[in-house]
Backbone bond lengths (Angstrom), bond angles and torsions (degrees), N, CA, C in turn:
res aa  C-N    CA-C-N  psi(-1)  N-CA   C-N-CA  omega(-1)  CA-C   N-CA-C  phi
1 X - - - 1.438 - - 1.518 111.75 -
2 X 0.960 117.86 5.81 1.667 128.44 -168.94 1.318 117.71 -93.14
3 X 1.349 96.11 -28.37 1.230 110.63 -163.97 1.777 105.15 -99.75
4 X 1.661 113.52 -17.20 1.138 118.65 161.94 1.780 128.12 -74.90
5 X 1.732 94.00 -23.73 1.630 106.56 177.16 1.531 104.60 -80.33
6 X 1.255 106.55 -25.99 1.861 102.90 174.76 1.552 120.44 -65.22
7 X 1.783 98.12 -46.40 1.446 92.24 -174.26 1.325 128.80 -72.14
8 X 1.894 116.42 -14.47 1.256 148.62 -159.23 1.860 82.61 -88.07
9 X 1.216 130.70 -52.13 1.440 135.43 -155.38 2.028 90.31 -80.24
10 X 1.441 106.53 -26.61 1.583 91.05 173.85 1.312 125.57 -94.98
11 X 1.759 108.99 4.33 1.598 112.24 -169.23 1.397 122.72 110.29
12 X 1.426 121.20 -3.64 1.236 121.77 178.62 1.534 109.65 -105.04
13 X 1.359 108.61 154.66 1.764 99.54 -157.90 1.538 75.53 -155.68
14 X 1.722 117.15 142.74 1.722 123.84 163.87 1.480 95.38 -62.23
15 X 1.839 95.00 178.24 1.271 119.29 176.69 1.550 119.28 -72.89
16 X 1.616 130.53 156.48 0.976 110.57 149.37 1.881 125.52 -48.51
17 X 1.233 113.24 177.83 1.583 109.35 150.33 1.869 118.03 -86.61
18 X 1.512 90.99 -10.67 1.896 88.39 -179.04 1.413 92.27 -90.49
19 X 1.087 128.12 -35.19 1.771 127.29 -179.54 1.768 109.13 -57.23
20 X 1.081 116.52 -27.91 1.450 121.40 -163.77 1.165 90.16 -98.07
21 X 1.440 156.64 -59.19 1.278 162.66 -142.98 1.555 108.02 -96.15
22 X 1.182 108.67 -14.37 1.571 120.80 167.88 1.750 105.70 -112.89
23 X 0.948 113.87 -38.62 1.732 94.34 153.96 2.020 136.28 -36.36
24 X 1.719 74.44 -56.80 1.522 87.91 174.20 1.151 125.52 -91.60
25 X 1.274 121.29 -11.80 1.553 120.19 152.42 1.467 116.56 -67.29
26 X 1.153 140.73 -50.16 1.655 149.53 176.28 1.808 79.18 -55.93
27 X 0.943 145.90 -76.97 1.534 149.76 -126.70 1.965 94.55 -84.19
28 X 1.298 112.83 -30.87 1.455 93.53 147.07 1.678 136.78 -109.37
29 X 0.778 90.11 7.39 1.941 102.50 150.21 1.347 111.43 -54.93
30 X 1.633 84.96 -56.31 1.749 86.94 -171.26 1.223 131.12 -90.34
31 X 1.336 110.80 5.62 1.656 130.44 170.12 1.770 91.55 -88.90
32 X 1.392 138.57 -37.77 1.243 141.33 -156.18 1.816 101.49 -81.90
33 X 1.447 85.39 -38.62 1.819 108.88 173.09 1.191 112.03 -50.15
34 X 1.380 105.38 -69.60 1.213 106.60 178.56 1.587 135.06 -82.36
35 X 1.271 113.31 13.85 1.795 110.13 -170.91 2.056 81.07 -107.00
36 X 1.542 123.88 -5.86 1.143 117.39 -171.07 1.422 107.18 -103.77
37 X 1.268 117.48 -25.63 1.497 121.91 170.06 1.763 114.99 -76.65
38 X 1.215 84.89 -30.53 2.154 93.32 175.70 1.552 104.26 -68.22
39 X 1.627 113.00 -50.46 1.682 102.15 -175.15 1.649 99.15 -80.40
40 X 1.320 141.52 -15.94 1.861 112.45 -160.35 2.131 77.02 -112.75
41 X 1.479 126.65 12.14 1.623 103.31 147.76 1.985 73.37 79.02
42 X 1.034 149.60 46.40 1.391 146.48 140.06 1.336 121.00 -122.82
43 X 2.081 91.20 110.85 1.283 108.88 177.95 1.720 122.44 -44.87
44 X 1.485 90.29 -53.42 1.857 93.84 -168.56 1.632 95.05 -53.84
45 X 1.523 121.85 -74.81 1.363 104.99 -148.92 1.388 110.89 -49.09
46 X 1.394 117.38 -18.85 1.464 120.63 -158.34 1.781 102.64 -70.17
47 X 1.386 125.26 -29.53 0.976 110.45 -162.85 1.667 84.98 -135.52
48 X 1.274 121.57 24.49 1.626 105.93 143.65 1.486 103.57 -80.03
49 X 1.787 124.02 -43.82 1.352 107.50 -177.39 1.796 101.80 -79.07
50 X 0.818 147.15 44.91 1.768 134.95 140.59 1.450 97.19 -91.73
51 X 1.447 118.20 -32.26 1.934 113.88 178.94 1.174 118.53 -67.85
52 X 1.525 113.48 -40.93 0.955 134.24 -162.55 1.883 96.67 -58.72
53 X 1.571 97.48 -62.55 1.518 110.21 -178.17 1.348 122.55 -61.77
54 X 1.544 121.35 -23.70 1.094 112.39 -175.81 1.802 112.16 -105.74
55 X 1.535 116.44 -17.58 1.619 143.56 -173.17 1.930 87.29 -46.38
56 X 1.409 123.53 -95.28 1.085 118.77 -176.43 1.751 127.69 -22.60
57 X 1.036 99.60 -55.88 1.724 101.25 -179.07 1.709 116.96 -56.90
58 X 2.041 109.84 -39.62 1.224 108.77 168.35 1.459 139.12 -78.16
59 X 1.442 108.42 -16.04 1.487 125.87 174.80 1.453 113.21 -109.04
60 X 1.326 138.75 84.93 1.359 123.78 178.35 1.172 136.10 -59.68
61 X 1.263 116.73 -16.53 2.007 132.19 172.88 0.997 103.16 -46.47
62 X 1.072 128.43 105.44 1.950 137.46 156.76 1.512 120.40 -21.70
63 X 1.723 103.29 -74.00 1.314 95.50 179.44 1.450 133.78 -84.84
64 X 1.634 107.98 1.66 1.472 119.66 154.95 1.028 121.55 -65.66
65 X 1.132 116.91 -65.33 1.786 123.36 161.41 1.352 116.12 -47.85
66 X 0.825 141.65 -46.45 1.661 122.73 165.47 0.986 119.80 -68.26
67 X 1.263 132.36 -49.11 1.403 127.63 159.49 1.420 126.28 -29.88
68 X 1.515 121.25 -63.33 1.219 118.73 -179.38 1.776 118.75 -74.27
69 X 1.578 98.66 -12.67 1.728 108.73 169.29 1.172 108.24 -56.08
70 X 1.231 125.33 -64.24 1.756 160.77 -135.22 1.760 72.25 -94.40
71 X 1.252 158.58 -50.40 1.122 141.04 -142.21 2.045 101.16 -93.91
72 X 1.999 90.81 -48.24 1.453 95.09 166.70 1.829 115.92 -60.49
73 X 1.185 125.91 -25.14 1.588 121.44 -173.85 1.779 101.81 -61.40
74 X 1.943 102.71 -52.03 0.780 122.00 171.40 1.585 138.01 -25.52
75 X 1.349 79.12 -66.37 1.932 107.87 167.10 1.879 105.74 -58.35
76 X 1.296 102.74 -64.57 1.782 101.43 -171.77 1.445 114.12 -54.30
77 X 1.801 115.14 -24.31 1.537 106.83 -174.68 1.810 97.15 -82.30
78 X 1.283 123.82 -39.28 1.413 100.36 -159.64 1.639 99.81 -100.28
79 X 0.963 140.81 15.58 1.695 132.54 -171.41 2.004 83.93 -128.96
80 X 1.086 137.80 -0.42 1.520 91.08 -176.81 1.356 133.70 -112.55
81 X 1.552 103.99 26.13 1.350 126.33 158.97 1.853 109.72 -56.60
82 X 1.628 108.49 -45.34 1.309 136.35 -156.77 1.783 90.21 -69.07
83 X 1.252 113.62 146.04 1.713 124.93 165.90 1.891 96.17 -89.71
């Protein structure tokens, strides 16, 4: 536990459980995103879900990161008919 009061005294704090459970929900969207843009040959969705999957882990802000998730889900359902 010492080692949790140290890192807490330098600024580092765990995840929520809604932060983690919305990580990994966006992170298979975007694995789902992307195994569907690889077989129908569509660039965009293909690499909105690599953002999708990798967006959470690099930005930790909650409601930034969902927001801009929820905007990429957004984006891959109505554009990926489109070349």
């Amino acid at each position: 536990m010492d080692e949790l009061s140290t890192l807490s005294s330098l600024g580092f704090s765990l995840p929520t459980p809604a932060y983690i459970i919305g990580a990994i929900l966006f992170g298979l969207i975007g694995y789902a995103a992307y195994r569907y843009g690889k077989q129908k040959a569509l660039n965009k969705v293909k690499w909105i879900g690599v953002a999708l999957m990798i967006y959470p882990y690099a930005f930790p802000g909650r409601k930034c990161c969902m927001s801009l998730a929820l905007r990429c889900v957004l984006s891959c359902m109505s554009g990926g008919n489109r070349r």
